[in-house]
Every structure is written in structure tokens, then in C-alpha cells.
C-alpha positions, 0 to 999 in steps of 0.5 A: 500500500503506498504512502502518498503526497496531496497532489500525487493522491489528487493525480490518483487515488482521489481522482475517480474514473466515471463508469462511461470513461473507463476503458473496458478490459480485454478480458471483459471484451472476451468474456462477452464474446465467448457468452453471446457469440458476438464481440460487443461492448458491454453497452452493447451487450447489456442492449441486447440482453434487454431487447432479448428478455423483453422479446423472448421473456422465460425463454431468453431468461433460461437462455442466458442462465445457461450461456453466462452462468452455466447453469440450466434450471427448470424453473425460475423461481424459489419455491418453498422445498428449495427454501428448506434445503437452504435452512437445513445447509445454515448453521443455527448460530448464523440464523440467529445472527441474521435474525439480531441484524433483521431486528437491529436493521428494523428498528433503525429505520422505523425511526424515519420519517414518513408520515401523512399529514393534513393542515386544515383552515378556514380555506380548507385543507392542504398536506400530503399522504405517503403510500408505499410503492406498490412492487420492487425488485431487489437485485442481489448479487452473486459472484464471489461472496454470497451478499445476503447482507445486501438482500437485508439492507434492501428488504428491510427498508421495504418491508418498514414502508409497507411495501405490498410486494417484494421480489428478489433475483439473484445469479444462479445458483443462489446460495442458502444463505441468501434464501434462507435471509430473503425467507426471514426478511419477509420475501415474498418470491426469489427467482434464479436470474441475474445480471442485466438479464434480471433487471430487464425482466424486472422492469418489462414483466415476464410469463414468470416474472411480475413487472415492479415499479422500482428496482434497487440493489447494487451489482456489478457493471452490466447490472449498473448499466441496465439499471440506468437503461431500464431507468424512467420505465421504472424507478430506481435506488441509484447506480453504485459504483465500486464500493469506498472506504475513507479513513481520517486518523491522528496519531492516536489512531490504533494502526492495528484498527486501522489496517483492519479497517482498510483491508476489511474494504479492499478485499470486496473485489479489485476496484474497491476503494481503501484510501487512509488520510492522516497528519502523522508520518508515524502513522502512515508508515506504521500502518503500511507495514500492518497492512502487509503483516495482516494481508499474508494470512488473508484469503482474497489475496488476487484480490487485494493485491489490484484493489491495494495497488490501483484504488487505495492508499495512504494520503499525508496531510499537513494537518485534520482540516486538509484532511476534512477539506479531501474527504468532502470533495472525495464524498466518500460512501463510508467516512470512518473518522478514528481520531481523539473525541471523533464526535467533536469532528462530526461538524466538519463532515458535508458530504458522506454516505455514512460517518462512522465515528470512533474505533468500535464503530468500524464500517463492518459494524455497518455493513452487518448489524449497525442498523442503517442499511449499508447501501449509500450512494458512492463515486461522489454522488454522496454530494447530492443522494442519501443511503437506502432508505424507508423513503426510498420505498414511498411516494408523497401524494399532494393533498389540494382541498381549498375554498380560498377564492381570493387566490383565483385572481393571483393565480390568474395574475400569474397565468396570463403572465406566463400567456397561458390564457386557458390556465387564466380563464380556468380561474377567472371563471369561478370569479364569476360564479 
């Protein structure tokens, strides 16, 4: 893990690559070409992938399990014998575990705000009533790690608002873990499909698939494509790029914590984000060595060797406040601030998807059993968007019920303003009356 200067970090590391501007891997170029016989971009893939599920429906489904995941299933969807093989292959102690992180996760989000309210006056009534969205889709990913913290984070939120129907779709096969957390979080149907594939069927409807009206969740490239191309046919949570971890300490700062910290965020996959900002040379070097030392008894060694190398790094500040100033420009998704007293630094913070303030509130707290969801906006978007939410699975309804005509010929005022003359007479008229 290299130590660098601001204006190197600002050259590198801080300087993020968006998802259109970045130059597609060989190996994604060939990966594509041997699945769907063509050589396409992943663009291109990902349009023709949609134009297939909305044509072929069930059929183009079955079809890309078997040419991308190698897998040939006869049915789509779950169904409650595959749910109980799940439960008998997870161990007790990892239920009840689940079961602590449901609770926790639950709980937090009860606490937000979202209500339906109604002012009435003399002139009548104004306000708003809040509905839940009536179907979303919750993409889970497969991959290299069964996610069924992921599959909690989006349910959960969801289930809170009240929203009538949940779906799940995950790559075949889907893990027992991830079953059994969909069955304990309240899922209502779990269907075998992912990728772009799966957000194609969850936005146009299939014989097996039902059509939601939003999709969250966060996946990989093509999914992250097909999310922004089926976007305004249905509503979606965001388009997640890899994920980041930013770390502020002083000298203070435990390196062991540290470098725990760190390598708990590269080892997500090769184009994870695990950047360190600190004051204190001391430091910065202790900790490169605690990197090391932690990183040869680790099992995702590939991956941690190209996410350490290419998209982490420690960064030498002159003091906290170049520090502050980086990791709001940055925005990071996790902000995890190890310093003495954090909380009296918690008023520097303006842009993060999440702070975590001390050393026993570390991101993995976060990730597992914290109680906010973990999935927070990244690629700096945490300048303008906020974490999954209860308010992610609402809709506000305005509420209009007044008898006030002394604002029909303001209104009118203002219609013929903008020459909008039908709008003027709709309001003129009732003068009349």
C-alpha cells in the first residue's frame, strides 16, 4: 500500500474514473464474446440482453442462465422445498445472527420519517399522504461472496414502508444463505436470474416474472448499466459504483484498527476503494507495514493485491482540516473518522454516505448489524443522494382541498403572465360564479 503526497493522491487515488470513461478490459471484451457469440461492448451487450428478455421473456431468461452462468434450471423461481434445503445447509448460530441484524436493521429505520399529514383552515385543507410503492425488485448479487447482507439492507427498508410486494433475483445458483435471509426478511418470491438479464425482466414483466415499479440493489457493471437503461420505465435506488472506504486518523489512531479497517474494504473485489488520510508520518508508515503483516494470512489475496495497488492508499496531510477539506470533495460512501473525541469532528463532515465515528464503530459494524442499511450512494454522488432508505420505498401524494377564492385572481395574475390564457380563464371563471 503506498504512502502518498496531496497532489500525487489528487493525480490518483482521489481522482475517480466515471463508469462511461473507463476503458473496458480485454478480458471483459472476451468474456462477452465467448457468452453471446458476438464481440460487443458491454453497452452493447447489456442492449441486447434487454431487447432479448423483453422479446423472448422465460425463454431468453433460461437462455442466458445457461450461456453466462452455466447453469440450466427448470424453473425460475424459489419455491418453498428449495427454501428448506437452504435452512437445513445454515448453521443455527448464523440464523440467529441474521435474525439480531433483521431486528437491529428494523428498528433503525422505523425511526424515519414518513408520515401523512393534513393542515386544515378556514380555506380548507392542504398536506400530503405517503403510500408505499406498490412492487420492487431487489437485485442481489452473486459472484464471489454470497451478499445476503445486501438482500437485508434492501428488504428491510421495504418491508418498514409497507411495501405490498417484494421480489428478489439473484445469479444462479443462489446460495442458502441468501434464501434462507430473503425467507426471514419477509420475501415474498426469489427467482434464479441475474445480471442485466434480471433487471430487464424486472422492469418489462415476464410469463414468470411480475413487472415492479422500482428496482434497487447494487451489482456489478452490466447490472449498473441496465439499471440506468431500464431507468424512467421504472424507478430506481441509484447506480453504485465500486464500493469506498475513507479513513481520517491522528496519531492516536490504533494502526492495528486501522489496517483492519482498510483491508476489511479492499478485499470486496479489485476496484474497491481503501484510501487512509492522516497528519502523522508515524502513522502512515506504521500502518503500511500492518497492512502487509495482516494481508499474508488473508484469503482474497488476487484480490487485494489490484484493489491495494490501483484504488487505495495512504494520503499525508499537513494537518485534520486538509484532511476534512479531501474527504468532502472525495464524498466518500463510508467516512470512518478514528481520531481523539471523533464526535467533536462530526461538524466538519458535508458530504458522506455514512460517518462512522470512533474505533468500535468500524464500517463492518455497518455493513452487518449497525442498523442503517449499508447501501449509500458512492463515486461522489454522496454530494447530492442519501443511503437506502424507508423513503426510498414511498411516494408523497399532494393533498389540494381549498375554498380560498381570493387566490383565483393571483393565480390568474400569474397565468396570463406566463400567456397561458386557458390556465387564466380556468380561474377567472369561478370569479364569476
Amino acid at each position: 500500500m503506498k504512502i502518498y503526497d496531496v497532489p500525487t493522491a489528487k493525480e490518483t487515488i482521489l481522482k475517480r474514473e466515471r463508469l462511461e470513461a473507463a476503458e473496458t478490459p480485454q478480458s471483459v471484451l472476451d468474456g462477452i464474446e465467448q457468452r453471446l457469440g458476438a464481440r460487443m461492448t458491454p453497452e452493447e451487450a447489456v442492449r441486447h440482453i434487454i431487447a432479448e428478455v423483453r422479446a423472448r421473456g422465460d425463454e431468453a431468461l433460461h437462455d442466458f442462465n445457461k450461456r453466462i452462468d452455466g447453469v440450466e434450471i427448470e424453473a425460475l423461481e424459489v419455491n418453498i422445498a428449495d427454501i428448506e434445503r437452504a435452512y437445513e445447509a445454515v448453521p443455527e448460530s448464523l440464523l440467529r445472527n441474521m435474525e439480531l441484524a433483521i431486528e437491529r436493521i428494523e428498528a433503525f429505520h422505523r425511526k424515519q420519517p414518513a408520515i401523512s399529514w393534513l393542515d386544515s383552515s378556514e380555506q380548507g385543507v392542504l398536506g400530503q399522504l405517503v403510500r408505499p410503492i406498490e412492487r420492487v425488485g431487489v437485485y442481489v448479487p452473486g459472484g464471489t461472496a454470497p451478499l445476503f447482507s445486501s438482500l437485508l439492507m434492501s428488504v428491510i427498508p421495504a418491508r418498514v414502508a409497507g411495501v405490498p410486494q417484494i421480489i428478489v433475483c439473484s445469479p444462479p445458483p443462489i446460495h442458502p444463505t441468501i434464501l434462507v435471509a430473503a425467507d426471514l426478511a419477509g420475501v415474498g418470491r426469489v427467482f434464479r436470474v441475474g445480471g442485466a438479464q434480471a433487471i430487464a425482466a424486472l422492469a418489462n414483466g415476464t410469463a414468470s416474472i411480475p413487472k415492479v415499479d422500482k428496482v434497487v440493489g447494487a451489482g456489478g457493471l452490466f447490472v449498473t448499466l441496465a439499471k440506468r437503461m431500464v431507468y424512467g420505465a421504472v424507478g430506481i435506488d441509484g447506480l453504485p459504483g465500486p464500493t469506498e472506504t475513507m479513513l481520517i486518523a491522528d496519531a492516536s489512531a490504533n494502526p492495528v484498527y486501522v489496517a483492519a479497517d482498510l483491508l476489511a474494504q479492499a478485499e470486496h473485489d479489485v476496484l474497491a476503494s481503501a484510501i487512509l488520510l492522516t497528519p502523522s508520518a508515524a502513522l502512515a508508515q506504521t500502518v503500511q507495514a500492518e497492512v502487509e503483516r495482516q494481508r499474508a494470512r488473508l484469503s482474497r489475496q488476487s484480490i487485494l493485491a489490484q484493489s491495494l495497488a490501483e484504488r487505495s492508499g495512504i494520503v499525508l496531510t499537513k494537518d485534520l482540516d486538509e484532511a476534512f477539506d479531501l474527504a468532502n470533495e472525495y464524498a466518500p460512501e463510508h467516512l470512518c473518522l478514528l481520531l481523539d473525541e471523533p464526535f467533536n469532528y462530526l461538524g466538519k463532515v458535508r458530504h458522506a454516505g455514512g460517518v462512522f465515528l470512533g474505533e468500535g464503530s468500524f464500517e463492518v459494524l455497518g455493513d452487518y448489524v449497525a442498523g442503517p442499511s449499508h447501501i449509500m450512494p458512492t463515486e461522489g454522488t454522496a454530494r447530492f443522494a442519501s443511503p437506502l432508505s424507508v423513503l426510498d420505498f414511498v411516494k408523497l401524494i399532494n393533498v389540494i382541498g381549498l375554498n380560498a377564492p381570493h387566490l383565483y385572481r393571483p393565480a390568474a395574475h400569474l397565468a396570463q403572465a406566463e400567456k397561458l390564457d386557458a390556465h387564466a380563464s380556468a380561474a377567472l371563471a369561478r370569479m364569476k360564479d
